[in-house]
C-alpha positions as CSV (number, residue, x, y, z in Angstrom):
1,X,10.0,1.9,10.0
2,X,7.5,-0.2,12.2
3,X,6.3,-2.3,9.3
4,X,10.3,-2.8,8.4
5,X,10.8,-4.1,11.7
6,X,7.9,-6.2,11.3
7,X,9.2,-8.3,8.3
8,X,12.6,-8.2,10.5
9,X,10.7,-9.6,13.1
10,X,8.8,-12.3,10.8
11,X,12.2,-13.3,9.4
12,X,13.4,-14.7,12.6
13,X,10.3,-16.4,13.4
14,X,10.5,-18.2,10.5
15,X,14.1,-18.9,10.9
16,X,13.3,-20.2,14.9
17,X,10.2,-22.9,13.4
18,X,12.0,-23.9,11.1
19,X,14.6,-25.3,14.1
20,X,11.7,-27.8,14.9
21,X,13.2,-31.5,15.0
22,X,13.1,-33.6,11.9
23,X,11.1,-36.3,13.8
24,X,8.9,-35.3,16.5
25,X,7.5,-38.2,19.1
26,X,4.3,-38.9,18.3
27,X,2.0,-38.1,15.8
28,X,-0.5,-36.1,18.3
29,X,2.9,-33.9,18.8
30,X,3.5,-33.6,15.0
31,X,-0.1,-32.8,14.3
32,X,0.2,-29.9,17.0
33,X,3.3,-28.5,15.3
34,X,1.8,-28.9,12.1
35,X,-1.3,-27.1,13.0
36,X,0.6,-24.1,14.4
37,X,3.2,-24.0,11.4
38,X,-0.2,-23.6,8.9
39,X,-1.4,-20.9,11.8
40,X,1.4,-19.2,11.1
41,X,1.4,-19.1,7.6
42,X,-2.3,-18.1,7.6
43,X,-1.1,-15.0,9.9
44,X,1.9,-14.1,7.3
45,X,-0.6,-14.4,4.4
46,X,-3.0,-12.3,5.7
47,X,-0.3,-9.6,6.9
48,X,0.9,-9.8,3.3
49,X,-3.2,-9.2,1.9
50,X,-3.2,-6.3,4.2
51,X,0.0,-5.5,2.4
52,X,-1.1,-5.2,-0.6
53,X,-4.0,-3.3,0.4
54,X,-2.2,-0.7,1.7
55,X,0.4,-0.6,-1.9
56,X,-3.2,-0.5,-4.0
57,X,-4.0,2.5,-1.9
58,X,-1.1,3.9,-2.4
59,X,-0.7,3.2,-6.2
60,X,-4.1,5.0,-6.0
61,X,-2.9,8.2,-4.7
62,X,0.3,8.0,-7.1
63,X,-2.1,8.1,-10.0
64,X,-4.6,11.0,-8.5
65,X,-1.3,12.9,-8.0
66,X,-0.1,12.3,-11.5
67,X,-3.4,13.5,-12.7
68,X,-3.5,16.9,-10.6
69,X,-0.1,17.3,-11.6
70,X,-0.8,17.1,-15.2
71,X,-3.5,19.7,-14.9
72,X,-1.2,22.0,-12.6
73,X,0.9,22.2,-15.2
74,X,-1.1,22.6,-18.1
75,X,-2.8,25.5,-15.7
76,X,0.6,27.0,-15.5
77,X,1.3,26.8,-19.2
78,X,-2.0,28.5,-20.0
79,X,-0.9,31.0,-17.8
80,X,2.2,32.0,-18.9
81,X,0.7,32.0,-22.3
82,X,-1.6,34.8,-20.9
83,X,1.3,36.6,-18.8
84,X,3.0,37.1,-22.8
85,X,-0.3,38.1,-24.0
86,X,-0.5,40.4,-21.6
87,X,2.9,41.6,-21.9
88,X,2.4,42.4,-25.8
89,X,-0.9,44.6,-24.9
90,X,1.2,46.4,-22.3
91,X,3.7,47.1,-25.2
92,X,0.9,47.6,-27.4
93,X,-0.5,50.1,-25.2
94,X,2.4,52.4,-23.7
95,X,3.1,52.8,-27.9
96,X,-0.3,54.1,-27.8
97,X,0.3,56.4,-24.8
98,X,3.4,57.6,-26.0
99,X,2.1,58.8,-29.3
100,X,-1.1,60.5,-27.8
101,X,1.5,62.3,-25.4
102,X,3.0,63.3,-28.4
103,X,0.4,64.5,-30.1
104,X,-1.3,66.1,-27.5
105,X,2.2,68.0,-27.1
106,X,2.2,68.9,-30.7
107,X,-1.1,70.0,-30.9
108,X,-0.6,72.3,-27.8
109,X,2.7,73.8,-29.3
110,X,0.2,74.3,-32.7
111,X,-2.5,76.1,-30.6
112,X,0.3,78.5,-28.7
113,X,1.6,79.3,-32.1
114,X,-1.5,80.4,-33.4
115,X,-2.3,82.1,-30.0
116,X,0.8,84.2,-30.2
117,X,0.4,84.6,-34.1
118,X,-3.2,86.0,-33.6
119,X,-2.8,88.2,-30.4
120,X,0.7,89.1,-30.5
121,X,1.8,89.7,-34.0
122,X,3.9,92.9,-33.9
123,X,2.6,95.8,-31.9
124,X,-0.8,95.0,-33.0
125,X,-3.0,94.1,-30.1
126,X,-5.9,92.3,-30.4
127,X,-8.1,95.2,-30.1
128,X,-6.5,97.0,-32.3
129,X,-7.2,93.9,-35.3
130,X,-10.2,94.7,-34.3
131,X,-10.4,98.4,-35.0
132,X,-8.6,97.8,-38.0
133,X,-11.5,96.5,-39.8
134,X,-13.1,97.5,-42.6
135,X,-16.5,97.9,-41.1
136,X,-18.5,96.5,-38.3
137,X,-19.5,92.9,-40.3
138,X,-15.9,92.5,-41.2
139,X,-14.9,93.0,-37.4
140,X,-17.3,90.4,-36.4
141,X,-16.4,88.0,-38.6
142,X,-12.5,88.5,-37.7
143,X,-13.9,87.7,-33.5
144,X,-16.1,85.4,-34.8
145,X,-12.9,83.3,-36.5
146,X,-10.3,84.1,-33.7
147,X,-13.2,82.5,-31.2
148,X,-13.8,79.2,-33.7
149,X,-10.0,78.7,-33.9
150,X,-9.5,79.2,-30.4
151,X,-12.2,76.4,-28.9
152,X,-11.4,74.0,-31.8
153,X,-7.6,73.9,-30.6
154,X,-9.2,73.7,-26.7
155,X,-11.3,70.8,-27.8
156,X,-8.5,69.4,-29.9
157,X,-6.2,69.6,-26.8
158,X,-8.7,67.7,-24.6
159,X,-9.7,64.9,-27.3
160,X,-5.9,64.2,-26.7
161,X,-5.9,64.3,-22.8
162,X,-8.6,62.4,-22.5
163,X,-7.0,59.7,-25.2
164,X,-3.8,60.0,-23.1
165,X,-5.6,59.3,-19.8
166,X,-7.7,56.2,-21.2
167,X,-4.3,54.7,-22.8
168,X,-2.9,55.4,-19.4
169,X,-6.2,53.9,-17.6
170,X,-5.7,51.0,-19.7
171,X,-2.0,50.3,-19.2
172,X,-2.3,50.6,-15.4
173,X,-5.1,47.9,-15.8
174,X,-2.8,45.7,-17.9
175,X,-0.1,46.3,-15.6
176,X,-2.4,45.2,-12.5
177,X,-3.6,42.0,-14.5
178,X,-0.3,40.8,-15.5
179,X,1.0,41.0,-11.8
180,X,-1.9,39.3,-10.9
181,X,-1.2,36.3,-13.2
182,X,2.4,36.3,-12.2
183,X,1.6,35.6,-8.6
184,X,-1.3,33.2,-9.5
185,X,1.9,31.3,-11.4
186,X,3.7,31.4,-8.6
187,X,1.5,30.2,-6.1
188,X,0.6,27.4,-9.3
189,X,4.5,26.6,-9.3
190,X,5.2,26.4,-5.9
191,X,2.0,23.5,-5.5
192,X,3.2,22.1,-8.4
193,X,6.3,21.6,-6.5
194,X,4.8,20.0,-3.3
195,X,2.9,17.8,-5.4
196,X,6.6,16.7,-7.1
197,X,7.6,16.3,-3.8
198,X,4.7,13.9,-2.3
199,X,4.7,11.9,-5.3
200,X,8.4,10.5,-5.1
201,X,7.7,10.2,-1.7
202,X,4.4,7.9,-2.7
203,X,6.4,5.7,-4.9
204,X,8.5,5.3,-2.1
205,X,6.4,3.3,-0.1
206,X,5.3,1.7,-2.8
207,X,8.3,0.4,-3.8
208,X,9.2,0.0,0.1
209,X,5.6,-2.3,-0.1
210,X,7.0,-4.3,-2.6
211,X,10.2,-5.5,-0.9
212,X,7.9,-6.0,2.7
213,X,5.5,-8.3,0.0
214,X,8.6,-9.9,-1.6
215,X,10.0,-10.8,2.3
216,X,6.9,-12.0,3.3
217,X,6.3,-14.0,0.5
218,X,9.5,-16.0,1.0
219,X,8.6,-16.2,4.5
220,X,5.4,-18.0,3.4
221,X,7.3,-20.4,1.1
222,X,9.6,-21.6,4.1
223,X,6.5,-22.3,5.9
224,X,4.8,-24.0,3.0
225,X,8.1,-26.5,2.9
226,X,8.3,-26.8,6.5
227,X,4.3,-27.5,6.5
228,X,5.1,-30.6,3.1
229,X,8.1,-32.1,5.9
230,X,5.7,-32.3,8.4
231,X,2.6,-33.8,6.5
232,X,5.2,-36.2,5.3
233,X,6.3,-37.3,8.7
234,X,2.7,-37.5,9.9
235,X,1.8,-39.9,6.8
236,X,4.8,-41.7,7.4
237,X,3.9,-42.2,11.2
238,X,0.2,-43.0,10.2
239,X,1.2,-45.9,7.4
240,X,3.5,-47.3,10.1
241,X,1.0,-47.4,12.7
242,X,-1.0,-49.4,10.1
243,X,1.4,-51.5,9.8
244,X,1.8,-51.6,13.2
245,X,-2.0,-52.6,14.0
246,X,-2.3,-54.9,10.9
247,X,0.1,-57.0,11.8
248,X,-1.3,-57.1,15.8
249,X,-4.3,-58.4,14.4
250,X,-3.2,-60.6,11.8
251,X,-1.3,-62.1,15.0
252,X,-4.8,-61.8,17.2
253,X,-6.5,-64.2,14.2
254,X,-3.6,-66.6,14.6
255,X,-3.5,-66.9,17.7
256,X,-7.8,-67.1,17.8
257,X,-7.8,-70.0,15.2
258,X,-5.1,-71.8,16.9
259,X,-7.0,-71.8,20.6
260,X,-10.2,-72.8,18.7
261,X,-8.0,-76.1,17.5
262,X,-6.9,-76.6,20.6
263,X,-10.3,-76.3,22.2
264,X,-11.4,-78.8,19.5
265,X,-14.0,-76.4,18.3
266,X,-15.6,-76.3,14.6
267,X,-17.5,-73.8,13.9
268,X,-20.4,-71.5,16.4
269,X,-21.1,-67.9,16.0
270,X,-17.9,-66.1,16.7
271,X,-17.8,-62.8,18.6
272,X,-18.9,-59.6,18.0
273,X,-16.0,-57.3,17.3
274,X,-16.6,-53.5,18.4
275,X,-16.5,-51.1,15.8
276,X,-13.0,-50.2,14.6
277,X,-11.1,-47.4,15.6
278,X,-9.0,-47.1,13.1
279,X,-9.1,-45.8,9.8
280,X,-11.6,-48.2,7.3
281,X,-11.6,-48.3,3.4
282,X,-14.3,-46.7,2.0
283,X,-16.7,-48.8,-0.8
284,X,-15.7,-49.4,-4.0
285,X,-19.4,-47.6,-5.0
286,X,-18.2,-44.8,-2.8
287,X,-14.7,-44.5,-4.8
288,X,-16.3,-44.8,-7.7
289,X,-19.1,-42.0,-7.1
290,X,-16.5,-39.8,-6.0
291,X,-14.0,-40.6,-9.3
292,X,-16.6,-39.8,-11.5
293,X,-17.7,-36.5,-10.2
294,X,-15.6,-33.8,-11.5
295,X,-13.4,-31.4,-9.6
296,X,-9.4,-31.6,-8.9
297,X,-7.6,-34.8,-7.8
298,X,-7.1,-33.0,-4.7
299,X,-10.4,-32.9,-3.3
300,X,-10.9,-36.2,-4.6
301,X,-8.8,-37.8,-2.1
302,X,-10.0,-36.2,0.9
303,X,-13.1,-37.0,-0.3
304,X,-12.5,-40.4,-0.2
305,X,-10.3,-40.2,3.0
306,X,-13.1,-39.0,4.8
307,X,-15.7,-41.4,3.5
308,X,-13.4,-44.2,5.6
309,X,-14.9,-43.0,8.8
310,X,-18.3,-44.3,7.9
311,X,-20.2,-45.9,10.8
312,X,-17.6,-43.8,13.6
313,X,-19.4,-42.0,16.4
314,X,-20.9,-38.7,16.4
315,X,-19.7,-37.3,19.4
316,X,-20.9,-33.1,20.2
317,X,-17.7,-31.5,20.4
318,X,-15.3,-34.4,19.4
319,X,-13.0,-33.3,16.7
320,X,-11.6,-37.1,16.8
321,X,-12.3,-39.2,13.3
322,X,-11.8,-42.1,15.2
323,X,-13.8,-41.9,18.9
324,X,-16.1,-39.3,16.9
325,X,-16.8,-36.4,16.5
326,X,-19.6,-33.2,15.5
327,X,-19.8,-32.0,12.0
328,X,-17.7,-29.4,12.1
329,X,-15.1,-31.4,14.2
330,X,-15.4,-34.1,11.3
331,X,-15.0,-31.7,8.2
332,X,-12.0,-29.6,10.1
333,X,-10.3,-33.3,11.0
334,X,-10.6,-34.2,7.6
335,X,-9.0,-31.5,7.0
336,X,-6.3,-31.5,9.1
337,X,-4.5,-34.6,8.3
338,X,-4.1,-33.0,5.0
339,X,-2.5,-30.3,6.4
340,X,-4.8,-27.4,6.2
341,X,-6.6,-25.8,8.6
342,X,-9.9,-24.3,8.7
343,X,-12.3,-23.0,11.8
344,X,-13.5,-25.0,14.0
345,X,-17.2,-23.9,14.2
346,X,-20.1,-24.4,11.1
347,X,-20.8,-20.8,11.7
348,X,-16.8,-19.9,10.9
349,X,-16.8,-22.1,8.0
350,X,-19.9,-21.1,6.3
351,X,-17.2,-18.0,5.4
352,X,-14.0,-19.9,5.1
353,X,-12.6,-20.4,1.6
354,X,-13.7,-19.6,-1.7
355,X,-17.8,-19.4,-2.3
356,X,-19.1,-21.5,-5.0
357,X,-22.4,-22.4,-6.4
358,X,-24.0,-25.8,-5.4
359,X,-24.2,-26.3,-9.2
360,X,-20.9,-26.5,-9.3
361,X,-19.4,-28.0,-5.7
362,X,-16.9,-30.1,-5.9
363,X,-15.8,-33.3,-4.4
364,X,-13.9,-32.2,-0.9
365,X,-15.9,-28.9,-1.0
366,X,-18.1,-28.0,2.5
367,X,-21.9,-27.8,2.0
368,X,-22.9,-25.1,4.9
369,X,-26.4,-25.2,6.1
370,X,-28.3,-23.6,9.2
371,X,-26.0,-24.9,12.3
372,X,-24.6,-27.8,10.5
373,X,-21.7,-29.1,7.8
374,X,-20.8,-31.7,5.5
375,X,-18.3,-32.5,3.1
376,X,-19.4,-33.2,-0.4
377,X,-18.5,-36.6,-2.3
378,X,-19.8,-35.9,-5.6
379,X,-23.3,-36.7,-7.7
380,X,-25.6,-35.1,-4.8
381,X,-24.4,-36.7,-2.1
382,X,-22.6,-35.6,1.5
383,X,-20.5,-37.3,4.1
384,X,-21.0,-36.1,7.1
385,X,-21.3,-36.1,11.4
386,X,-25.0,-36.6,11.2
387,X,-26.2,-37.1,14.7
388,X,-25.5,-38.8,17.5
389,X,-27.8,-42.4,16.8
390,X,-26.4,-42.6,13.2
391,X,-22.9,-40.8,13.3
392,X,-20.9,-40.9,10.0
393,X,-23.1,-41.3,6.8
394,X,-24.0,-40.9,3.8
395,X,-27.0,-38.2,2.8
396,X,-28.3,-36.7,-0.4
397,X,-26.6,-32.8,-0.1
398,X,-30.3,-31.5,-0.6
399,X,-31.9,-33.1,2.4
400,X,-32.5,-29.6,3.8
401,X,-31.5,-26.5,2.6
402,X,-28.1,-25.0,1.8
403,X,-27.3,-22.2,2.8
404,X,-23.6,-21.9,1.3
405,X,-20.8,-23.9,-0.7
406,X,-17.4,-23.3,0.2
407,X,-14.2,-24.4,-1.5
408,X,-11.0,-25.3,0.7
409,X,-8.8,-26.7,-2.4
């Protein structure tokens, strides 16, 4: 619910900058606008990483679940197959202890037959079978039979009982081990059911992630077009203030070689002009060492913007390309009149962007040493906010060691 009212929430401040005027006063105020429009969509973007985070996550616990669920269930299908096992040895076995009961019956029945045959057959009594022997061998051997009949049909009889009891022992155990597979698939089915039950609710949020993502992300594009209007207006401002300066000088020059007619003068060493605060152009060599470096168009061009403040001031804690500026200042003003924003610090910009070897850096790309940046051009070389008696230069990118490369664009 909280992270629902949070795109909510991110909706309407989107919706609220994008109410900023078409044409803003000045191009300080446009900058400032511009800087907290690509503030914003940093924030959005890394709301919509953390995002996607979180969905990994989940769609990491959706797959453990799917796995534990796929050996619940194989664990309960084994187990039923053993609960019909058992079921068929239960069978097996109470046939078994049904026919020793009958047996045991039967040979009872025998033995009380021959019992009541031997000692009860008419009015003869045993002792008088006895007496009625021949002689005294033949009466021995008639005791001597009635004894071996009778303990053969006792041990008979128990042979049975204790077959009965055994059959019996071994049902009961059966019996015991089938009810405890029963509740071992119960307590199986009923996890298998609360595992059911978490995973729809995992792919729940996940699918709930997606929508956040997919709000975000067209959040993001309305602050990507608002952030194109604005770098627009800010170039337009900028080539009409050229405009705007040109032609003052162009109408200082005039107005110079006219008062040197006037004054009847010829020639002399004219004046010293101050260094320019404006915008230069930077050498054709320049252009043409950063044109035949490799890397995208993009870089390219700030490259080459940036190699226009040549011979400006290095100023400690200017950010201005103009009045000056430290190396930091210089690469993040670089920078931002392309309309991207990076730290302010070398120490916050030694992690910004994407790390790259120096092998491979790039015209536009930031070489990061020990408490100190540049911005490379191309074929070994950095331009850069060196110090404060030689400002904006030139320098070979391996005049000291590099600690990182980073790539903006």
């Amino acid at each position: 619910m909280k992270k629902k009212l949070l795109c909510g929430l991110l909706t309407i401040a989107v919706s609220l900058s994008l109410a900023i005027p078409a044409q803003a006063a000045t191009i300080a105020e446009l900058k400032q606008q511009l800087a907290e429009t690509q503030s914003q969509l940093n924030a959005i973007n890394g709301q919509a990483s953390g995002l996607e985070g979180e969905k990994d996550a989940v769609e990491e616990e959706i797959d453990a679940l799917d796995g534990t669920l796929v050996e619940l269930m194989s664990s309960i299908g084994l187990l039923e197959e053993e609960i019909e096992a058992k079921k068929e040895e239960i069978e097996i076995a109470q046939a078994d202890l049904d026919a020793a009961v009958v047996r045991e019956e039967e040979q009872y029945q025998a033995m009380k037959k021959r019992i009541k045959f031997m000692y009860e057959k008419g009015n003869t009594t045993y002792v008088q079978l006895l007496f009625e022997s021949k002689n005294i061998s033949d009466m021995m051997n008639k005791a001597e039979y009635i004894e071996k009949l009778y303990e053969y049909d006792r041990r008979l009889l128990r042979e049975y009982q204790e077959v009965r009891q055994e059959v019996a022992d071994l049902k009961e155990a059966l019996e015991e081990e089938k009810s405890d597979l029963e509740a071992e698939e119960y307590e199986l089915k009923e996890e298998q059911e609360a595992l059911e039950a978490a995973l729809e609710q995992k792919k729940a949020e996940a699918e709930n992630f997606e929508v956040q993502i997919a709000q975000i992300r067209q959040s993001a594009a309305q602050y990507k077009a608002l952030i194109k209007q604005q770098t627009s207006q800010i170039k337009q401002l900028e080539a009409e203030e050229a405009a705007r300066r040109a032609k003052e000088e162009a109408e200082r020059k005039a107005r110079e070689e006219a008062k040197k007619k006037n004054n009847g003068q010829s020639g002399g060493e004219t004046e010293k002009k101050p260094p320019s605060k404006s915008p230069g152009t930077a050498s054709a060599e320049v252009v043409s060492m950063i044109n035949s470096a490799s890397g995208s168009a993009k870089g390219k061009e700030i490259a080459s913007y940036a190699c226009r403040f040549i011979g400006n001031p290095y100023v400690p804690g200017g950010t201005s390309l103009t009045n000056g500026a430290d190396c930091s200042g210089f690469t993040q003003a670089v920078y931002r009149d392309f309309g991207i924003s990076i730290p302010r610090n070398s120490t916050s910009q030694r992690s910004y962007g994407t790390s790259v070897s120096y092998a491979d850096a790039q015209p536009g790309d930031i070489i990061c040493y020990a408490g100190h940046v540049g911005m490379y051009i191309g074929n070994g070389y950095i331009v850069h906010a060196s110090t404060q008696k030689t400002g904006i230069k030139i320098t070979p990118a391996t005049y000291k060691e590099i600690l990182s490369v980073r790539r903006v664009v």
